[in-house]
N, C-alpha and C positions, 0 to 999 in steps of 0.2 A: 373625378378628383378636381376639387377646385384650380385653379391656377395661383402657384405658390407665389408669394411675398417679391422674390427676387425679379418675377419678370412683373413687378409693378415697378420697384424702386431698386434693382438691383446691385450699382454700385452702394445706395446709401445702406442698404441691408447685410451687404459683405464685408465692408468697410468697418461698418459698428461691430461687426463681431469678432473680425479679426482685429480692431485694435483690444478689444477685450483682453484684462491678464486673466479670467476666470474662464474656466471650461464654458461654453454657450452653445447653446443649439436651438435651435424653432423647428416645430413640431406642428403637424397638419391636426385636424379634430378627430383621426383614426390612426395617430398618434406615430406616423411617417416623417424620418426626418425630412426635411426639406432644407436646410442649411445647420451646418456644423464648423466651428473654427477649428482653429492648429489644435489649441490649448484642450480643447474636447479631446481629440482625437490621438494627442502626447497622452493623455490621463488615461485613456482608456486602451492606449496599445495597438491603434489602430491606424493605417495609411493613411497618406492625406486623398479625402473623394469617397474613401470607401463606405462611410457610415450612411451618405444623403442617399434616400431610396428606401433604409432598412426601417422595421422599428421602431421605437423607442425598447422595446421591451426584452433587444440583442443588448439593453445597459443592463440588465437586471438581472441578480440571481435568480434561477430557474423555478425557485422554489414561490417565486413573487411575483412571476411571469401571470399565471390564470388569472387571479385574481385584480390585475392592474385593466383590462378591459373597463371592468365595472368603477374605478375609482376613477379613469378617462371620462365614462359617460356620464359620472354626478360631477364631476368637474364643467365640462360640458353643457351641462344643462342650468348650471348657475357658474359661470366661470365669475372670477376674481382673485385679485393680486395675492398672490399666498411669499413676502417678503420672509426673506432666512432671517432665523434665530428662532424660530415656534418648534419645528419640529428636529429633532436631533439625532433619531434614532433610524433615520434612514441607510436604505445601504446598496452599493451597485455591485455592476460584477464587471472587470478586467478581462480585456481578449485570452488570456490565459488561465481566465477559471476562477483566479481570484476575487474573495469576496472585500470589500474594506465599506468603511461610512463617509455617507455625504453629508452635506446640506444642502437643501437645493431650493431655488426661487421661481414662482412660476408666475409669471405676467401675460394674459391672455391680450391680443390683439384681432380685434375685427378688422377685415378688408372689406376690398369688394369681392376678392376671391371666396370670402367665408372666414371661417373661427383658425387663429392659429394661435401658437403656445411657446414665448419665449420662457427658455428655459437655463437660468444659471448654475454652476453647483459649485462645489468647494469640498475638497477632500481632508477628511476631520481624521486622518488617520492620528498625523501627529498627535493635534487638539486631545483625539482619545484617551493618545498615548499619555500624555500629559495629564491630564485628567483622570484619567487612572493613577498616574503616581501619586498626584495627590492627595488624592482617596486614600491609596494605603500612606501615606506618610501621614495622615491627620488621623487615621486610625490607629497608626504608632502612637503619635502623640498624644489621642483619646488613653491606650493603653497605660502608658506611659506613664501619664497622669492618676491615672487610678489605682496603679502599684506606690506612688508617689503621696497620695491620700490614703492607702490601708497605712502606708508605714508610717505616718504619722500618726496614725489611730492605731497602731498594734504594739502591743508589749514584743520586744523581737525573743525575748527565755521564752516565753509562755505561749506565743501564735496567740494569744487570746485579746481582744482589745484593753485598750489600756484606758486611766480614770478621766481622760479628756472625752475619751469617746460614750464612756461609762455616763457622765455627767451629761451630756448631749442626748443619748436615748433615754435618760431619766427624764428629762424635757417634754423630748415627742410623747413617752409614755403618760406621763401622769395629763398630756393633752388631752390624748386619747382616752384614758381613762373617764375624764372629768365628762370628755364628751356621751361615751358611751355608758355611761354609770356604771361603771364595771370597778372591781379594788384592784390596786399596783401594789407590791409586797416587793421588799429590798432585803436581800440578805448581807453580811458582810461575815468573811470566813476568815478565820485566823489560823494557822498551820502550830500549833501547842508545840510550846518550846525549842522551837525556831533556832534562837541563836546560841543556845547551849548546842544543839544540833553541829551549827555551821564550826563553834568554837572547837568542838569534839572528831568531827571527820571530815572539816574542808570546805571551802567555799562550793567547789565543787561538786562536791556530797550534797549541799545544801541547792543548788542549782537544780541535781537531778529531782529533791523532792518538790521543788516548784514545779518544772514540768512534770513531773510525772503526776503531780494533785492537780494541776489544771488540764491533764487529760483524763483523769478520771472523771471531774468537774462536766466537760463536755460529755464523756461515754453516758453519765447517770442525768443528766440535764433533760429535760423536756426542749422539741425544739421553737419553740416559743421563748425560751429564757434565752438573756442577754447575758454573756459571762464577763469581767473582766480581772484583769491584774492591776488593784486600784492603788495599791502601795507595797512594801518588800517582799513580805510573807502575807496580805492581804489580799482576797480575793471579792468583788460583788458580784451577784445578781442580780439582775431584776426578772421580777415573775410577773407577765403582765395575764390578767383578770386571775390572779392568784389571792380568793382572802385570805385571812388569818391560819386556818385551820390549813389551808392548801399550802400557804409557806413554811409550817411548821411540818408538816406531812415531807417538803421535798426538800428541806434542812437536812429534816432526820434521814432521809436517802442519801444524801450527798454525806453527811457523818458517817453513816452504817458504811456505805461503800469505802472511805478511805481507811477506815478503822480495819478493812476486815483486806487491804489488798497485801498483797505479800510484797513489804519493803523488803530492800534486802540484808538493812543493815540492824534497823530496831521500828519497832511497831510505830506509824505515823497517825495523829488523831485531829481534830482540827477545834474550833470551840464555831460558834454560830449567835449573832446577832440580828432580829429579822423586827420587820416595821411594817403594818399595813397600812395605807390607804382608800376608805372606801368612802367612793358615789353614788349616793343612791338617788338627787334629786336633779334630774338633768335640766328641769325647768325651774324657778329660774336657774340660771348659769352658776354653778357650786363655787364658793373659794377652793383655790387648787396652790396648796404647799410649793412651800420652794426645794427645790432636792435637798440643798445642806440639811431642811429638816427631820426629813424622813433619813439620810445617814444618820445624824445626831441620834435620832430616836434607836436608829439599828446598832449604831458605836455605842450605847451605853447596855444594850441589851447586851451585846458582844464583850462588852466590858463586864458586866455581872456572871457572864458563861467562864471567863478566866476567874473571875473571882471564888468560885464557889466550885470548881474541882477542874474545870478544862471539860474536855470532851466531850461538849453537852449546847442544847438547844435553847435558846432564851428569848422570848418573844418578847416587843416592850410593853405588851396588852399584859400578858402576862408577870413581866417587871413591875407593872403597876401596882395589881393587883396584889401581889404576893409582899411588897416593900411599905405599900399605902403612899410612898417618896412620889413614885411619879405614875402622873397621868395621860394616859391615849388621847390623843383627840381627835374626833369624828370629823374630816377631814372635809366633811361633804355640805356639812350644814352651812349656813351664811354665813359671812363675817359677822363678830359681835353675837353671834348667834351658836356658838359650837359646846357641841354636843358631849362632854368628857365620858370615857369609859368608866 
């Protein structure tokens, strides 16, 4: 065994480490304490005298014991200063079995004796602790926050999102659309004589046919459609890569289904207003509508569906077509350049 550190410079070697406030020890290159302060020896539970001799690997849970040989010997064979704050996930073990977390600083010293290993540490128990609380109080707060964002974004009758939120995924959809050349289809629902309803059996009355038509809305819904409560007795859609044929298909589901559920009080029917958008040329980059337009387009379909008996389907391709008044437009084609149905 080489001849340890203290009998070259012994008081300046004991001195340095008992004025140290941090746990300290130096370590032989076979990993034998050779000097240890108070503060080591407080930390780890132990006499004063009794660690020098043992060791290093009587600091270590047992479970870290085998394997620290081999992390001595690549140390060893390129030693250099390993300064705390790199590694954090270290851990020792207590005269009494317990396990807690270090940091620990290793600064290797050549003598003439050979390779020794000063060794500082710092016990991260609190630090942990702390840092754990934080953790969960910012995952409060992340929580928190995101109960804080639906309830802005959610109708609170309906659990269903509300027309702020409605008009924000009309956004990213018709993006998306435009990107992928796929068609966006908008519906807008209207619950058929609404407020003779509410006038007739209560606000109340009229509450439960809200929720109970925006949970059918959901039950019958594909889960790809966007639902909202966009105004009193007003419900939207979006159907995304939904064309024409595909919004009128899942209109008429969402009609058939409320037509056919057992109110309790008198039969509930809704009327439907629906709008497609379709892209078919992704190069160049399509002109892409602004939402008001495709409402507009879906609020006049919807306004022809009340006009002409209620409880019924009304596309505005089909409004077009049928009135000669108004025209679809191919939503896809370039500016100056569009395509009327």
């Amino acid at each position: 065994m080489p001849a340890p550190p203290e009998s070259l410079y012994p008081d300046l070697y004991r001195a340095a480490l008992e004025a140290s406030p941090s746990p300290m020890l130096v370590a032989d290159e076979d990993g034998v304490i050779v000097l240890a302060n108070r503060e080591l020896e407080r930390l780890f539970g132990w006499e004063p005298g009794t660690l020098v001799g043992s060791s290093v690997d009587l600091l270590l849970p047992e479970a870290l014991r085998t394997g620290h040989a081999a992390h001595r010997a690549r140390f060893a064979a390129e030693p250099a200063s390993r300064p705390m704050g790199r590694q954090r996930d270290l851990q020792a073990r207590h005269r009494d079995g317990t396990v807690f977390p270090v940091e620990v600083g290793l600064s290797p010293v050549r003598t003439a004796g050979g390779l020794y290993v000063a060794c500082a540490l710092m016990d991260q128990t609190e630090r942990r602790k702390v840092r754990d609380e934080l953790a969960q109080q910012a995952s409060r707060l992340q929580e928190a926050n995101a109960r804080l964002t639906e309830m802005a974004s959610t109708d609170h009758l309906t659990a269903l999102w509300n027309r702020r939120a409605f008009l924000e995924q009309m956004d990213i959809g018709l993006e998306l659309a435009v990107r992928d050349a796929r068609p966006l289809s908008v519906l807008i629902i209207d619950v058929d004589h609404f407020k003779p309803y509410n006038d007739e059996f209560g606000h109340l009355a009229g509450d439960e046919v809200l929720g109970g038509t925006a949970q059918l809305l959901r039950q019958l819904a594909r889960r790809s459609d966007f639902l909202a409560r966009i105004g009193g007795e007003e419900f939207g859609v979006l159907l995304h890569a939904a064309d024409e044929e595909g919004a009128v298909r899942q209109a008429e589901r969402f009609r058939q289904g409320i037509e056919a559920a057992p109110w309790p009080r008198r039969r509930i029917t809704i009327s439907v207003g629906a709008e497609t958008a379709t892209f078919q040329k992704p190069v160049p980059r399509p002109a892409m509508p602004a939402p008001s337009q495709l409402l507009a387009a879906a609020d006049r379909a919807l306004y022809y569906s009340k006009e002409h008996g209620r409880n019924r389907v009304t596309h505005a391709h089909h409004l077009a077509m049928s009135t000669g008044t108004e025209r679809g437009v191919d939503y896809g084609s370039p500016p100056g350049d569009q395509v009327l149905h």
